[in-house]
N, C-alpha and C positions, 0 to 999 in steps of 0.2 A: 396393382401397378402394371401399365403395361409399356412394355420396353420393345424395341426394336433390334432383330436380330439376322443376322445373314442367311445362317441357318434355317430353317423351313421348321425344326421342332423345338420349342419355346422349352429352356432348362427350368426346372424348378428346384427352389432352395426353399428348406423348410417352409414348405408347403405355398410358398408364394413364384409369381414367375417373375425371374433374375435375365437379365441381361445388361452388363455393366459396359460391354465395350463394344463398337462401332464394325471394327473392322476385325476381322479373322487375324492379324496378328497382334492385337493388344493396345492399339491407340484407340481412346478413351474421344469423347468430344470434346472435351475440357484440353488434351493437352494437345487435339487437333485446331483446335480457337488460339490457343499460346503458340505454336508453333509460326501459322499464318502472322498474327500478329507482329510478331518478330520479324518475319520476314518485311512486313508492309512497313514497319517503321525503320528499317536499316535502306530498302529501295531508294527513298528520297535522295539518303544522304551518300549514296553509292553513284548517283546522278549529277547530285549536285557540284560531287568531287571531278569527277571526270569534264563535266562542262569550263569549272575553274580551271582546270589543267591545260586544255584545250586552247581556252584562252592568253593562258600565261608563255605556253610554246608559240603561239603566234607574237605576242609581245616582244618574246628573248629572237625569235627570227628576222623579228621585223629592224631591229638593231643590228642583229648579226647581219642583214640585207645592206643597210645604210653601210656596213664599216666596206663593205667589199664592194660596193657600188664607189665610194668614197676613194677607196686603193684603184678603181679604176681611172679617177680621175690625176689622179696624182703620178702614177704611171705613164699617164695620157702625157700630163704635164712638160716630164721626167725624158721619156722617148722622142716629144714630139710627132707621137701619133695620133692620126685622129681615129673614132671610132663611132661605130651607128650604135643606139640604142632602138632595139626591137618596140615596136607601138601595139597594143594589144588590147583589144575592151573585155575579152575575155576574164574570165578566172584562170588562172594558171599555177602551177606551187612552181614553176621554173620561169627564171626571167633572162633575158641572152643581150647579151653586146657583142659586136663583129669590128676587129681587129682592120683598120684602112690599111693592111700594108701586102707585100704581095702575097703571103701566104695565104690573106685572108680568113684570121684561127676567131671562133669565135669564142666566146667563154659564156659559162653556162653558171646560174646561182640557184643552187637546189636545195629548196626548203625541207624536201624528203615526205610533203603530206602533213609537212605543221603549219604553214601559213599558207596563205593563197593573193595573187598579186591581180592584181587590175588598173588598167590606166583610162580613168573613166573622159578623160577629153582626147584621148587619140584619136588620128584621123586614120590614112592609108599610109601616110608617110612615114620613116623613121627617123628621131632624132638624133644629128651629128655635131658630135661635139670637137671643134675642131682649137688643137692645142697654140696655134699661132695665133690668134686672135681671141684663144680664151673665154667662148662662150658657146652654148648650143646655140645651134646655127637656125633663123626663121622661128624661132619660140623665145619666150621671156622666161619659161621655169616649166617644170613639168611637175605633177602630184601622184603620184602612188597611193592607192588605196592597200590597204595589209589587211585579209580579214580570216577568221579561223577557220581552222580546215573546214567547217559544215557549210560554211558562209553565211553562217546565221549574223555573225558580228561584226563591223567593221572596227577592228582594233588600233590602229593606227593608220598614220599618216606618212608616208618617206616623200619629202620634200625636198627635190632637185631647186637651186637657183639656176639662174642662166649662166651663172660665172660656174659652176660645178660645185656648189657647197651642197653638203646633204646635210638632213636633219630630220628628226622622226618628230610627231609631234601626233597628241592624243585627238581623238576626234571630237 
């Protein structure tokens, strides 16, 4: 029988040469095959779980996004202020409205790195949505794209009307 050994001098067990294990500490090839395996078949489902997740926090953000986009309109309403909505073709996890009045305070919606925002028909301009006449101002509606922090997926839809209604809606 011939075995392979770390060692440079071939052990012998009654009278034949022995070499049962691989490595200088005791793992065998058999429970070096079992261990690999294990790992190979838990990988997948270590992946799998994380990509699901990823996209289930953009989902829950992209709701969480609609309600406080939504409070800003009702506010707007409420005050009688008007306010810019930032235009952005970028990906961004932060999305901003600026406050018409003289302090000019802007408020900021931060995803924290769960979602990712994009407004795929902006131009250079911002949209104003102004409360006395109750529509964004030079536009019919705007669309939000929501997509997962990698930006592999486009997960939803936040869907401004021209009157200030929000609604999320699957793509």
């Amino acid at each position: 029988m011939i075995g392979y050994c770390l060692n440079s001098k071939l052990r012998k067990k009654n009278g034949r040469t022995c070499c049962v294990h691989f490595f200088k500490y005791g793992f065998s090839f058999v429970e070096l095959l079992t261990v690999i395996s294990i790992i190979l078949l838990f990988t997948p489902m270590v992946l799998i779980v994380s990509s699901d997740s990823a996209e289930k926090q953009a989902i829950e953000e992209s709701k969480n996004f609609a309600d406080w986009l939504e409070r800003a309109f009702i506010k707007s309403n409420i005050t009688k202020q008007r306010f810019l909505i930032k235009r952005f073709k970028t990906y961004s996890p932060n999305f901003y409205i600026t406050w018409m009045s003289d302090s000019s305070e802007t408020e900021t919606y931060d995803s924290g790195g769960r979602a990712l925002f994009s407004d795929p028909s902006s131009g250079n301009e911002n949209s104003e949505y102004n409360p006395l006449v109750n529509y964004l101002e030079h536009q019919l509606g705007m669309t939000i794209n929501v997509y997962d922090r990698r930006r592999s997926k486009l997960v939803r839809y936040v869907i401004v009307s021209r009157f200030g209604r929000v609604r999320v809606s699957t793509p």
